[in-house]
N, CA, C and O atoms as a Tripos MOL2 file, in Angstrom:
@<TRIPOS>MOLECULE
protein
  216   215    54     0     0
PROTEIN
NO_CHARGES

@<TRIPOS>ATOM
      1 N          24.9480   32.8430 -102.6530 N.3       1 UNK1
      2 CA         25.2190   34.1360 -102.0810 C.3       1 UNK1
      3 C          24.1000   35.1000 -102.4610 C.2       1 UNK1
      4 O          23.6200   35.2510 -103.5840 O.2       1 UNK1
      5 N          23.7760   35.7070 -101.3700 N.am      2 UNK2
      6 CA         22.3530   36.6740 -101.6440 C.3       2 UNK2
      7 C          23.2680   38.3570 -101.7680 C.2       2 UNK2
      8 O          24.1480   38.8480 -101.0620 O.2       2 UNK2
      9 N          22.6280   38.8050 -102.8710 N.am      3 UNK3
     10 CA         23.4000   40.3330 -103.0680 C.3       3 UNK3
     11 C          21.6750   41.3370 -102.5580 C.2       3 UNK3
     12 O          20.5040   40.9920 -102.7210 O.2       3 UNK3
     13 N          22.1880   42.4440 -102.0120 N.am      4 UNK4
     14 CA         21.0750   43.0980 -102.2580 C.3       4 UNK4
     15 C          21.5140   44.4130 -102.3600 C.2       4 UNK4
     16 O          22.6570   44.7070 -102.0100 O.2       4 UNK4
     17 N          20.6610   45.3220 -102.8440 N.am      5 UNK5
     18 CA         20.8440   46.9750 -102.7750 C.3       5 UNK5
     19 C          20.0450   47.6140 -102.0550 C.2       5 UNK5
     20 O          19.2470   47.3360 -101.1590 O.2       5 UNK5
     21 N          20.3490   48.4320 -102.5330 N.am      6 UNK6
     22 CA         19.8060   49.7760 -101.7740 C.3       6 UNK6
     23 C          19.0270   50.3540 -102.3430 C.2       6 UNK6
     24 O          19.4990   51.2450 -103.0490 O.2       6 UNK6
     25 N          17.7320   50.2230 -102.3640 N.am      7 UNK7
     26 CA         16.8460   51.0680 -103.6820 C.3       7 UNK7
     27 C          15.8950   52.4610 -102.7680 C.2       7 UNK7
     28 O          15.5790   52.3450 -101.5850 O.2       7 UNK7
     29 N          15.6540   53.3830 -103.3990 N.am      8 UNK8
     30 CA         15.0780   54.0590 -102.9340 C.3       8 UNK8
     31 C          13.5630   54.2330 -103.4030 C.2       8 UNK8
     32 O          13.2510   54.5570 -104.5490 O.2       8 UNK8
     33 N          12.4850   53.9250 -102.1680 N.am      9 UNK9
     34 CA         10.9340   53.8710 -102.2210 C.3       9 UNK9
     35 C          10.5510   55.1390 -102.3260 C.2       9 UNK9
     36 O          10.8220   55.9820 -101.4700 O.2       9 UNK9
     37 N           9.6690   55.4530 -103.7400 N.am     10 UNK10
     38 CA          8.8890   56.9330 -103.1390 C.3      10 UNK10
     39 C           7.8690   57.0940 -103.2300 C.2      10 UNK10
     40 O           7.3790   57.4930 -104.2860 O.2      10 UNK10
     41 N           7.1110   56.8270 -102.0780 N.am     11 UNK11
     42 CA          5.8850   56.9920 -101.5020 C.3      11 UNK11
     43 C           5.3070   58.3280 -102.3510 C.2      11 UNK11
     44 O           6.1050   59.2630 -102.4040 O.2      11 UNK11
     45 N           4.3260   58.4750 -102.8580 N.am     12 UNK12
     46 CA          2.9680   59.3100 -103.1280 C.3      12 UNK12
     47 C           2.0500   59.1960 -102.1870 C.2      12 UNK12
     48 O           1.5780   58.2140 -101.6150 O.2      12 UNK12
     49 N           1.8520   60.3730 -102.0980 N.am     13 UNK13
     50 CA          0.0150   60.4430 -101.3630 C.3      13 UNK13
     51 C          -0.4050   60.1650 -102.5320 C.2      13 UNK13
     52 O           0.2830   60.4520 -103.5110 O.2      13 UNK13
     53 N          -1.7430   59.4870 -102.6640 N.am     14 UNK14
     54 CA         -2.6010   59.6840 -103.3970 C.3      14 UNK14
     55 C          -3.1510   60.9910 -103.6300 C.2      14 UNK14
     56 O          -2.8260   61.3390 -104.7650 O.2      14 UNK14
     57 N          -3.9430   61.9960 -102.9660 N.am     15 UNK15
     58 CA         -4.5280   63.2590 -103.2560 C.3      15 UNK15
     59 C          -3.6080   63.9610 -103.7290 C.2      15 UNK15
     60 O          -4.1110   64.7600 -104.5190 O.2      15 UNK15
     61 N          -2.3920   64.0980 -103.6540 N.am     16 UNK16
     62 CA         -1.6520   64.6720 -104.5950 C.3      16 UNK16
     63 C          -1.0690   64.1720 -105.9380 C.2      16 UNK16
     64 O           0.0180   64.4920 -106.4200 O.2      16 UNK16
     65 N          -1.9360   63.3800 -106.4230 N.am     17 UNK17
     66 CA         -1.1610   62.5720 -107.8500 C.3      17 UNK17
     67 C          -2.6570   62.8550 -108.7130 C.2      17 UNK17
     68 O          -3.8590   62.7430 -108.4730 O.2      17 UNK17
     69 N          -1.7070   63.3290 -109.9660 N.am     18 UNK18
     70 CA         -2.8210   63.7990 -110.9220 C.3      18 UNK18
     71 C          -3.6950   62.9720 -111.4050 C.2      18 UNK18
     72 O          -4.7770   63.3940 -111.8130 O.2      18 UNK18
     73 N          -3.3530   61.5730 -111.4410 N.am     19 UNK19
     74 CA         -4.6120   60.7860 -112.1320 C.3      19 UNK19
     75 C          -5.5090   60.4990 -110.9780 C.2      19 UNK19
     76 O          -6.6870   60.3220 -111.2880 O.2      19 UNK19
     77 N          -5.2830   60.4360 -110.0370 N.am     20 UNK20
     78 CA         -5.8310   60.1030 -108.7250 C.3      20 UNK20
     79 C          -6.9230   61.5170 -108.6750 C.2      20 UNK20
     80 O          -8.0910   61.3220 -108.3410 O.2      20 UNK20
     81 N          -6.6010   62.4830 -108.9170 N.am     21 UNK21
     82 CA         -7.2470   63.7910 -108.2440 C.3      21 UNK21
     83 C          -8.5530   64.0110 -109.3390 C.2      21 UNK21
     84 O          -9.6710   64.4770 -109.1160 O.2      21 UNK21
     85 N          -7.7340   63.2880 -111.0900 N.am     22 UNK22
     86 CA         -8.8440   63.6780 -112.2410 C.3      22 UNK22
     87 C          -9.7470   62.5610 -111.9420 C.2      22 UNK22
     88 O         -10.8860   62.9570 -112.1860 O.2      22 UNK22
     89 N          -9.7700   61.0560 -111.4280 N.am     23 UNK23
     90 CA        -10.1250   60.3860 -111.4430 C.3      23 UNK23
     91 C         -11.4110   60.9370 -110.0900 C.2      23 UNK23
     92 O         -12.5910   60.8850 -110.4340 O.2      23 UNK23
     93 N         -11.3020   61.1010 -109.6080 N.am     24 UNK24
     94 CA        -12.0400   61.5110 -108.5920 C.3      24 UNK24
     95 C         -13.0240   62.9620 -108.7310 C.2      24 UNK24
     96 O         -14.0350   63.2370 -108.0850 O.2      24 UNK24
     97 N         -12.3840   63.7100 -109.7380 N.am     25 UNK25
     98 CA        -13.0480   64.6730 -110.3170 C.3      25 UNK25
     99 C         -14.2670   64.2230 -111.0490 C.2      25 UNK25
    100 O         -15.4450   64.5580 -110.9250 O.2      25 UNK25
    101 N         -13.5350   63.1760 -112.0320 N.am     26 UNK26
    102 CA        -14.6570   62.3020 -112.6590 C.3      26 UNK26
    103 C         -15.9320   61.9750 -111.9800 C.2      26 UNK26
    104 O         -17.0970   62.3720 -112.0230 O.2      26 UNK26
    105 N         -15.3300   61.2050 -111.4180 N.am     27 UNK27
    106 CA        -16.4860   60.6870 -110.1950 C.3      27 UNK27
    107 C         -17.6420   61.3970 -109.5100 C.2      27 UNK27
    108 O         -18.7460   60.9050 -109.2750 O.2      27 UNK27
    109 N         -17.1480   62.8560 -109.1680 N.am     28 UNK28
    110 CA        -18.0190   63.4570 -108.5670 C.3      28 UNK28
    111 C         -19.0230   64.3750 -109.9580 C.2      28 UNK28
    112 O         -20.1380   64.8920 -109.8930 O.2      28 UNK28
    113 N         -18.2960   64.2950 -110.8240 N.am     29 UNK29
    114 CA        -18.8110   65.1900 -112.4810 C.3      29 UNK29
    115 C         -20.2360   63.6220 -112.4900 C.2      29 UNK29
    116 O         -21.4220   63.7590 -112.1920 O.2      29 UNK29
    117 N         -19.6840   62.5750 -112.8350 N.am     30 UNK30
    118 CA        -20.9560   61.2850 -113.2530 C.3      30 UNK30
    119 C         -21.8990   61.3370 -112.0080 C.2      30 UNK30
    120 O         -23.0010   60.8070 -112.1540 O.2      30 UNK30
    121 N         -21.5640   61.9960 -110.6190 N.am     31 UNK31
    122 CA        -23.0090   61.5030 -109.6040 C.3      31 UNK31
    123 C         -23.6360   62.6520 -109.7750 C.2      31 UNK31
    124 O         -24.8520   62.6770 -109.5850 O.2      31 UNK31
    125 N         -22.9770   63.7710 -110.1460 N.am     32 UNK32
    126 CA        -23.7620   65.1460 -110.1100 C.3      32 UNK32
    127 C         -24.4270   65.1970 -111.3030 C.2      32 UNK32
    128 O         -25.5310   65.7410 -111.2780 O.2      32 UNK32
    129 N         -23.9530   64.6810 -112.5370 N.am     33 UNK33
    130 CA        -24.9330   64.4330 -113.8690 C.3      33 UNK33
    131 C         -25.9610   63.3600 -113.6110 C.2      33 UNK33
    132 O         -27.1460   63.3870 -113.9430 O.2      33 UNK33
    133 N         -25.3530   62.4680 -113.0050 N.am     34 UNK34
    134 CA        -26.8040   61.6060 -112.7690 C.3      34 UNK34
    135 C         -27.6890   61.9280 -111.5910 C.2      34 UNK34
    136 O         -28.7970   61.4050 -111.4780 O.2      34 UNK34
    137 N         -27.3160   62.5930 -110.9110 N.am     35 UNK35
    138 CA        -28.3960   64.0820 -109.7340 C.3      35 UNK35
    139 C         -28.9440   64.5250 -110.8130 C.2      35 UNK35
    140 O         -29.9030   63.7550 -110.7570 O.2      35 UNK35
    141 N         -29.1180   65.0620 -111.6530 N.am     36 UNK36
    142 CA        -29.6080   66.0310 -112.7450 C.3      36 UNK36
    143 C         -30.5100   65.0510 -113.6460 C.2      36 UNK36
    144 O         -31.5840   65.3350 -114.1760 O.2      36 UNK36
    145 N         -30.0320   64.2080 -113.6770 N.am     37 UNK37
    146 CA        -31.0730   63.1820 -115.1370 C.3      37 UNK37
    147 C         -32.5630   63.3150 -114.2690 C.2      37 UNK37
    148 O         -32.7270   63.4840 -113.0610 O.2      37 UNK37
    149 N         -33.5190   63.1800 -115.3090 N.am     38 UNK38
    150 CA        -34.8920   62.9270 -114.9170 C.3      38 UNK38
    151 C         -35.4260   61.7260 -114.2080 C.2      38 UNK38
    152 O         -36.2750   61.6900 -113.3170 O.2      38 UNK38
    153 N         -34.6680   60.6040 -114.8550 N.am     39 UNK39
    154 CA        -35.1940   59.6020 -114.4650 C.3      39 UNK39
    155 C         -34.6510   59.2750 -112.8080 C.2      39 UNK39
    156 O         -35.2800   58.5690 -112.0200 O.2      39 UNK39
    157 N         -33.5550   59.8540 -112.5560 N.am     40 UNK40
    158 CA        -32.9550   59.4880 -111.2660 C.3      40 UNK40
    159 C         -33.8380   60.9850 -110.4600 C.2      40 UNK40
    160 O         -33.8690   60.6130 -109.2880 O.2      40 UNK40
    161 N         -34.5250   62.3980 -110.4930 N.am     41 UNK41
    162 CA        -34.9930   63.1990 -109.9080 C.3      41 UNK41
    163 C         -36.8060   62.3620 -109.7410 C.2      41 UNK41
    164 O         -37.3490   62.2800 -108.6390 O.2      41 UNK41
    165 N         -37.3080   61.9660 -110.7140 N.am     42 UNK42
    166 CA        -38.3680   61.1270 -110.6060 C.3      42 UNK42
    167 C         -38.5200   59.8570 -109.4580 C.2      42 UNK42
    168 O         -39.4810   59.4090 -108.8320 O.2      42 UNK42
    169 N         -37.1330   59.5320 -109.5120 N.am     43 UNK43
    170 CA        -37.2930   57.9160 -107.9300 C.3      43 UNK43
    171 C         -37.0850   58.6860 -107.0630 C.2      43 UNK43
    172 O         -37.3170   58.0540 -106.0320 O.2      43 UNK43
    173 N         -36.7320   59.8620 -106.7570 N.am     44 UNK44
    174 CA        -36.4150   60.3830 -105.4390 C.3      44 UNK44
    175 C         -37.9830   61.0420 -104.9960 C.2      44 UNK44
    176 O         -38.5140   61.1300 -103.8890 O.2      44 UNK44
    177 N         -38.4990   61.4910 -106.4830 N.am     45 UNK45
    178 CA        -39.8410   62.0450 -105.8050 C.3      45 UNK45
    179 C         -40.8060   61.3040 -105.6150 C.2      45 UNK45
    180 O         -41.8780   61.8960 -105.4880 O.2      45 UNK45
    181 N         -40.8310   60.0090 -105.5350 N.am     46 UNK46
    182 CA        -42.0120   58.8940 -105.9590 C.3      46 UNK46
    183 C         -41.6500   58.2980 -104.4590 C.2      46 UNK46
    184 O         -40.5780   57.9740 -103.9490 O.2      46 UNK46
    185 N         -42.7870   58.2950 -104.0570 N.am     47 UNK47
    186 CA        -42.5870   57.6460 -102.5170 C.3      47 UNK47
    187 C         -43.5110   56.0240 -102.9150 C.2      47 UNK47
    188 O         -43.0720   55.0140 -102.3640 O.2      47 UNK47
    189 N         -44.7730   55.8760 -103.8790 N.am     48 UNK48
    190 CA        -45.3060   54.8130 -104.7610 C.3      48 UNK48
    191 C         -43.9930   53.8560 -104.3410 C.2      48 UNK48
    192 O         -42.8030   54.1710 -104.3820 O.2      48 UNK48
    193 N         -44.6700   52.4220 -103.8710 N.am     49 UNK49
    194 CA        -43.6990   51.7490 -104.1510 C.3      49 UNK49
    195 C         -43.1190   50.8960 -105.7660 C.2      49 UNK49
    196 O         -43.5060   51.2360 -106.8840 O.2      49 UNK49
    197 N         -42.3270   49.9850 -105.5350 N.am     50 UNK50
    198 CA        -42.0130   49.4490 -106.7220 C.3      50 UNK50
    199 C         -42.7400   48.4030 -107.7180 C.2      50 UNK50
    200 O         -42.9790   47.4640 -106.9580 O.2      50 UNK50
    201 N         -43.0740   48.1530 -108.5990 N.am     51 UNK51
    202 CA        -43.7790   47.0950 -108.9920 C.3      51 UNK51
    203 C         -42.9430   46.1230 -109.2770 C.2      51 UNK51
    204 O         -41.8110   46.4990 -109.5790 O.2      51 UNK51
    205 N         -43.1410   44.9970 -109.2760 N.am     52 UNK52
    206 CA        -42.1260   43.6780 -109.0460 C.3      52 UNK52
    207 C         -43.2770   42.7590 -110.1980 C.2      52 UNK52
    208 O         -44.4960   42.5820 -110.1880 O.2      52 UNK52
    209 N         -41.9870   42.2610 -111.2710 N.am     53 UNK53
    210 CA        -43.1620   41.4490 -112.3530 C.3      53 UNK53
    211 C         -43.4940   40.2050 -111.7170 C.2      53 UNK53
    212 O         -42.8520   39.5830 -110.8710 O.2      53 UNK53
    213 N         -44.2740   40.0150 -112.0990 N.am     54 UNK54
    214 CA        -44.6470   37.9120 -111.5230 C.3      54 UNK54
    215 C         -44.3450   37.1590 -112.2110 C.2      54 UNK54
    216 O         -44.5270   35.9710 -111.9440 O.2      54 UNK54
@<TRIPOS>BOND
     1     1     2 1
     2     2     3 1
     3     3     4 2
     4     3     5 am
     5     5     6 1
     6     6     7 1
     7     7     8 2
     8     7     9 am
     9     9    10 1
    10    10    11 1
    11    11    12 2
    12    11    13 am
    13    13    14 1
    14    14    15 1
    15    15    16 2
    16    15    17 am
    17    17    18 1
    18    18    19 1
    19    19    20 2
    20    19    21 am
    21    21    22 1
    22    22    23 1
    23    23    24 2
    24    23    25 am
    25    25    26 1
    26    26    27 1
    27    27    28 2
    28    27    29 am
    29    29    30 1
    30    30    31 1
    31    31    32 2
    32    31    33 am
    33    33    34 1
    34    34    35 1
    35    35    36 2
    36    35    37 am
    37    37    38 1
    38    38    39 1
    39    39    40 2
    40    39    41 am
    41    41    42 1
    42    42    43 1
    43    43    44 2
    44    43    45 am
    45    45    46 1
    46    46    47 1
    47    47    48 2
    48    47    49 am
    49    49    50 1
    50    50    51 1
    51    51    52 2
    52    51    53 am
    53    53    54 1
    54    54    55 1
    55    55    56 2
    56    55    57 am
    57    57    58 1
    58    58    59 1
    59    59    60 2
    60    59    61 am
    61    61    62 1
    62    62    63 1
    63    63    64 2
    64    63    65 am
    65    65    66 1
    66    66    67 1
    67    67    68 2
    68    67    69 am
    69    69    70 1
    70    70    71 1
    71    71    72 2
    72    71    73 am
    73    73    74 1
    74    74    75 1
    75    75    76 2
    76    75    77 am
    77    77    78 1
    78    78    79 1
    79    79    80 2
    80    79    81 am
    81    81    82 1
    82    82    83 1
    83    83    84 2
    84    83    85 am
    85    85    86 1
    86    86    87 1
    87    87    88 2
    88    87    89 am
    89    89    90 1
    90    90    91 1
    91    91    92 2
    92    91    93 am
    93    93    94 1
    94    94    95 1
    95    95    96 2
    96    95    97 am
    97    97    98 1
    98    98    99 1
    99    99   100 2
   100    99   101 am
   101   101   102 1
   102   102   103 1
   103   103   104 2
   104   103   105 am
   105   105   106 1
   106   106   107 1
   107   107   108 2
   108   107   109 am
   109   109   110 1
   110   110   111 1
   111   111   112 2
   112   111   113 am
   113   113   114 1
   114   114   115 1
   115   115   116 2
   116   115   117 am
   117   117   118 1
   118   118   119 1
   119   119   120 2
   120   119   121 am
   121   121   122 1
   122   122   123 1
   123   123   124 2
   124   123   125 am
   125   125   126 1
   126   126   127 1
   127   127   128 2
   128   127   129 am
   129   129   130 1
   130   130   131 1
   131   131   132 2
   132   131   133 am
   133   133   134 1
   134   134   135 1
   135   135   136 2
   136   135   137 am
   137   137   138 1
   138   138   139 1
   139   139   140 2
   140   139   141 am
   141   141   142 1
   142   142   143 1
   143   143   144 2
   144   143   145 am
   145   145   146 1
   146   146   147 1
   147   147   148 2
   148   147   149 am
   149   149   150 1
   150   150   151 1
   151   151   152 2
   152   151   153 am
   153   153   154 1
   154   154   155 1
   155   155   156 2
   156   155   157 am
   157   157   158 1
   158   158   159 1
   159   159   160 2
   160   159   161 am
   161   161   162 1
   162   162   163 1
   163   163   164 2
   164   163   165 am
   165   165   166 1
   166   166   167 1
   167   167   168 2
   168   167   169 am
   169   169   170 1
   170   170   171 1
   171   171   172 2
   172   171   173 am
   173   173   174 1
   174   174   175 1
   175   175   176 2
   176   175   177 am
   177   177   178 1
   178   178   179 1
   179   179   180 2
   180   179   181 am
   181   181   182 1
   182   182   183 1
   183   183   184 2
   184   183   185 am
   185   185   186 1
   186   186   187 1
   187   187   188 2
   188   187   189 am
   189   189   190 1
   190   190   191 1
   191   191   192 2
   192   191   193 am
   193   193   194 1
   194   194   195 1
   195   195   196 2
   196   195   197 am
   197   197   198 1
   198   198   199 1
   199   199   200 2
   200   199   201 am
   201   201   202 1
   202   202   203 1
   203   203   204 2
   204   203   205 am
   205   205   206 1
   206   206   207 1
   207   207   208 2
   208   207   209 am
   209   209   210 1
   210   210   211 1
   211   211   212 2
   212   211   213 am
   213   213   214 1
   214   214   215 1
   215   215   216 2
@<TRIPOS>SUBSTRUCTURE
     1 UNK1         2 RESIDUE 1 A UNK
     2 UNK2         6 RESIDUE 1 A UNK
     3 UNK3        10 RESIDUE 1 A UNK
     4 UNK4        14 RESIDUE 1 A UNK
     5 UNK5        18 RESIDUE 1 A UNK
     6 UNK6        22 RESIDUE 1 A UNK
     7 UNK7        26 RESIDUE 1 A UNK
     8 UNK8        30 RESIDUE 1 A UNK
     9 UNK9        34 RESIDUE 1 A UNK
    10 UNK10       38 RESIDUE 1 A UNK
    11 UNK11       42 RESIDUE 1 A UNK
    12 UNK12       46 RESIDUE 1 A UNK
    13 UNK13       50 RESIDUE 1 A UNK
    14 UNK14       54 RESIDUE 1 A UNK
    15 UNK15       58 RESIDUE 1 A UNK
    16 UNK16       62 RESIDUE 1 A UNK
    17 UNK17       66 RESIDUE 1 A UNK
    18 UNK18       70 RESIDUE 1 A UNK
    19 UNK19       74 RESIDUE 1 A UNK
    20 UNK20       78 RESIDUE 1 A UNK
    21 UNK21       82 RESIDUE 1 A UNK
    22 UNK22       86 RESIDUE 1 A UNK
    23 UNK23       90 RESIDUE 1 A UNK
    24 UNK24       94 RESIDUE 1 A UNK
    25 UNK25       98 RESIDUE 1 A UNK
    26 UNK26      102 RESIDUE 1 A UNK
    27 UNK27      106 RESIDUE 1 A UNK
    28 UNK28      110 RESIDUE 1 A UNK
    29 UNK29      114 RESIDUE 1 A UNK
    30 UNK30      118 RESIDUE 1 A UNK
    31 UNK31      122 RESIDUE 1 A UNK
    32 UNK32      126 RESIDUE 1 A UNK
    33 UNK33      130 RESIDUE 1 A UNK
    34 UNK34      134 RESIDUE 1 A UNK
    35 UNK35      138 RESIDUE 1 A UNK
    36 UNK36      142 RESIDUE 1 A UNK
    37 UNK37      146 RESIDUE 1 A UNK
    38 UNK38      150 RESIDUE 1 A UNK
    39 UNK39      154 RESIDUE 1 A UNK
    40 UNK40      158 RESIDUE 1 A UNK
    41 UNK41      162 RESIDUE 1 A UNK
    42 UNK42      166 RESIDUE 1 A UNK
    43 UNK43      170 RESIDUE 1 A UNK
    44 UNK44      174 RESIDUE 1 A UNK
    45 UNK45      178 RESIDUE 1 A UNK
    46 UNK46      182 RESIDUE 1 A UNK
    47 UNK47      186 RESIDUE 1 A UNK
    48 UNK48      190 RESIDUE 1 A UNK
    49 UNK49      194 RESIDUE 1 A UNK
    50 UNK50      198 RESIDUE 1 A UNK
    51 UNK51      202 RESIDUE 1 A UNK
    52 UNK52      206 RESIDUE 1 A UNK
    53 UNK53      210 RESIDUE 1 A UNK
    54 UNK54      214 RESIDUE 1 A UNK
């Protein structure tokens, strides 16, 4: 005999759930610090291509 209930699902948006929203905060905080590092403003200005070891 199969029993079942009645359970109730509750859907979240994602953009409204706090780890979801800090997590994504994050995200955009690490590309905008690494916009800012030297070494990543230096490959954007170097049109020189790459050297490749042999």
């Amino acid at each position: 005999m199969k029993v079942t209930t009645n359970t109730a699902a509750n859907v979240v948006c994602l953009e409204s759930h706090p780890a979801w929203r800090a997590a994504q905060r994050r995200a955009c905080e690490l590309e905008a610090a690494m916009r800012r590092h030297p070494s990543f403003q230096s490959r954007l200005e170097s049109d020189a291509p790459h050297l490749h070891s042999v």
